[in-house]
One Martini backbone bead per residue (centre of mass of N, CA, C, O) as a GRO file, in nm:
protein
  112
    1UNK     BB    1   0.496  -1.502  -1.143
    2UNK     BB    2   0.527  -1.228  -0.916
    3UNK     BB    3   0.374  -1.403  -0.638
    4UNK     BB    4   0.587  -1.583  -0.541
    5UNK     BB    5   0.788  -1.339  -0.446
    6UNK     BB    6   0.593  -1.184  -0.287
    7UNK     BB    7   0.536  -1.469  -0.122
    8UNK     BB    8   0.811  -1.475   0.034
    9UNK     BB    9   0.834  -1.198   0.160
   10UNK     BB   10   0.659  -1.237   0.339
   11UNK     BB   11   0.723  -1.458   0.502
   12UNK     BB   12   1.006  -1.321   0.541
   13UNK     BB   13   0.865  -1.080   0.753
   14UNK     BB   14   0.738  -1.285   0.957
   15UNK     BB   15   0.967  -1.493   1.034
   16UNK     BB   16   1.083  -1.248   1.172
   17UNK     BB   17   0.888  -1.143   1.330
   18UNK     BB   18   0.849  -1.438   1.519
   19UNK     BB   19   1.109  -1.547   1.662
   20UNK     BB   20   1.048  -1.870   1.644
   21UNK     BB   21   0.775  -1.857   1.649
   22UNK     BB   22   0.463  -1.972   1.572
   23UNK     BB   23   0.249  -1.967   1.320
   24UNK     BB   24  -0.146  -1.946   1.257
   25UNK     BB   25  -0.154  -1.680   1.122
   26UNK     BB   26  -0.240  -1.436   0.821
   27UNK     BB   27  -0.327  -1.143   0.713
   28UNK     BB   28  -0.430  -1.001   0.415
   29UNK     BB   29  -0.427  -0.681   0.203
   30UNK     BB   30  -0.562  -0.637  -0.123
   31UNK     BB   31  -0.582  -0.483  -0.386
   32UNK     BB   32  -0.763  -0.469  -0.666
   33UNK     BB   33  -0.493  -0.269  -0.771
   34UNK     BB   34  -0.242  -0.394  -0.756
   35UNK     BB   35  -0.146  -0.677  -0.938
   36UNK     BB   36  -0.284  -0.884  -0.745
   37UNK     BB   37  -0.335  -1.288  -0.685
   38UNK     BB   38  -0.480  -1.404  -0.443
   39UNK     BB   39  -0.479  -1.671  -0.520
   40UNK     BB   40  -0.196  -1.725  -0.579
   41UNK     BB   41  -0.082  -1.684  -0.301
   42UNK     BB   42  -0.246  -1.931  -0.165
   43UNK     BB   43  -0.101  -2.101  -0.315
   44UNK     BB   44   0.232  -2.038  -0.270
   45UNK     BB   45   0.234  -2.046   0.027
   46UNK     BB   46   0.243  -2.346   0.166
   47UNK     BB   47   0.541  -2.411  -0.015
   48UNK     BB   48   0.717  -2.158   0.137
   49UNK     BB   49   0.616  -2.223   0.431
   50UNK     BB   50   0.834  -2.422   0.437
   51UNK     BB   51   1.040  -2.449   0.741
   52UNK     BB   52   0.895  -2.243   0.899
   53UNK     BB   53   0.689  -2.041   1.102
   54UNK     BB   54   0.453  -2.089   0.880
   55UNK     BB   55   0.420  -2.419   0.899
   56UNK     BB   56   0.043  -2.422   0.849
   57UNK     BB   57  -0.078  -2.215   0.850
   58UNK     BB   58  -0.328  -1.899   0.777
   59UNK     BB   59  -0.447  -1.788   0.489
   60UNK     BB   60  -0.565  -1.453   0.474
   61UNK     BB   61  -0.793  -1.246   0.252
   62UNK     BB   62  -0.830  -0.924   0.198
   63UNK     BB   63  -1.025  -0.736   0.007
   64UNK     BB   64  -0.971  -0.389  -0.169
   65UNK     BB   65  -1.111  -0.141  -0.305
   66UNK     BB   66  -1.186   0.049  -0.550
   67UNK     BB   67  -1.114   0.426  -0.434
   68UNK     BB   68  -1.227   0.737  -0.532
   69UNK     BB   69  -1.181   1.103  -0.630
   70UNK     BB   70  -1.313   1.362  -0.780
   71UNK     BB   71  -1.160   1.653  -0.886
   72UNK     BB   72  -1.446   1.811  -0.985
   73UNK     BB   73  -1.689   1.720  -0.748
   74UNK     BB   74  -1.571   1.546  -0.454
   75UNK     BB   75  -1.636   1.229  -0.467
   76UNK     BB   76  -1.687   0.962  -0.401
   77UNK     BB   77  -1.579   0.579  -0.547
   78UNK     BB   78  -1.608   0.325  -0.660
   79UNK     BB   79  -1.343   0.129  -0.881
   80UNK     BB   80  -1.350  -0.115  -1.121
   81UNK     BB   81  -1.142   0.043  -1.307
   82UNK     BB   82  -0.912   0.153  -1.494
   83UNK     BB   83  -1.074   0.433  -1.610
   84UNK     BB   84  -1.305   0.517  -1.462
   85UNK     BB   85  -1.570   0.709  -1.423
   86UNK     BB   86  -1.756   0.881  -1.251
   87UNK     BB   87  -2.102   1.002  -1.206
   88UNK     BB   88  -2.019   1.303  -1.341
   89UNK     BB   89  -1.797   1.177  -1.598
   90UNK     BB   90  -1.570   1.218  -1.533
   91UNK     BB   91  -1.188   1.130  -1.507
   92UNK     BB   92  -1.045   1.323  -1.249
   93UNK     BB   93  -0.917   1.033  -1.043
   94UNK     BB   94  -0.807   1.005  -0.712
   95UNK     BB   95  -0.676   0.775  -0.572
   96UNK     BB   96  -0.723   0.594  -0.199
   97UNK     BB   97  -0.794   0.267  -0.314
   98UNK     BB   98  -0.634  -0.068  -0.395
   99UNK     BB   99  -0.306  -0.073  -0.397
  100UNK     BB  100  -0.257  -0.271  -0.142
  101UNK     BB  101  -0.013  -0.457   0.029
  102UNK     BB  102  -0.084  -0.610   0.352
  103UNK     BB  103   0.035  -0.694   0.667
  104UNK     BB  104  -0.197  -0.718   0.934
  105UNK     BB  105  -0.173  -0.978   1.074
  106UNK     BB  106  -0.038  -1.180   1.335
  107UNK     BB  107  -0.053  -1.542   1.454
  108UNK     BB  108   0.079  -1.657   1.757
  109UNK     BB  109   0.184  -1.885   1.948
  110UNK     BB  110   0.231  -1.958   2.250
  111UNK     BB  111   0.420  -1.967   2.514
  112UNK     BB  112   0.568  -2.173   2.736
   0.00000   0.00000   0.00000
């Protein structure tokens, strides 16, 4: 399960970003074409994020579709998998987005 280690480095990239502030809220966007599983990431949050400046906090996750223009038509369109072909037919289909793992917002807790 190579989501582990994602979500090691997740934590330790926010943990320090974070420079000791306590961490409340962690936004990612993952696209559906990452080879990343949402759930898995959101199951080992919790116990990485132990002992961090992010236990506790709340990880959201924002799925990502994947969206293709096509080389042939230069249409967009949504693409349900790899390997899915254009509305007019084609396969000549380059990626724009789905496969982003991002992280999008970190939420620290007011200073004192």
């Amino acid at each position: 399960m190579h989501e582990l280690s994602i979500t090691r480095n997740i934590v330790a990239i926010v943990d320090e970003a974070a420079r000791g502030r306590r961490v409340c809220r962690v936004m990612l966007q993952i696209g559906k074409l990452s080879g990343v599983m949402p759930d898995a990431v959101l199951f080992c949050f919790d116990i990485v994020a132990q002992g961090t400046a992010l236990h506790g906090a709340r990880l959201d996750i924002e799925e990502i579709e994947a969206r293709a223009r096509c080389d042939t038509c230069g249409g967009e369109s949504s693409l349900p998998h790899l390997g899915a072909s254009c509305p007019c037919g084609s396969r000549r289909l380059t990626l724009i987005q789905g496969e982003e793992l991002k992280i999008r917002t970190i939420e620290l807790e007011e200073a004192a």
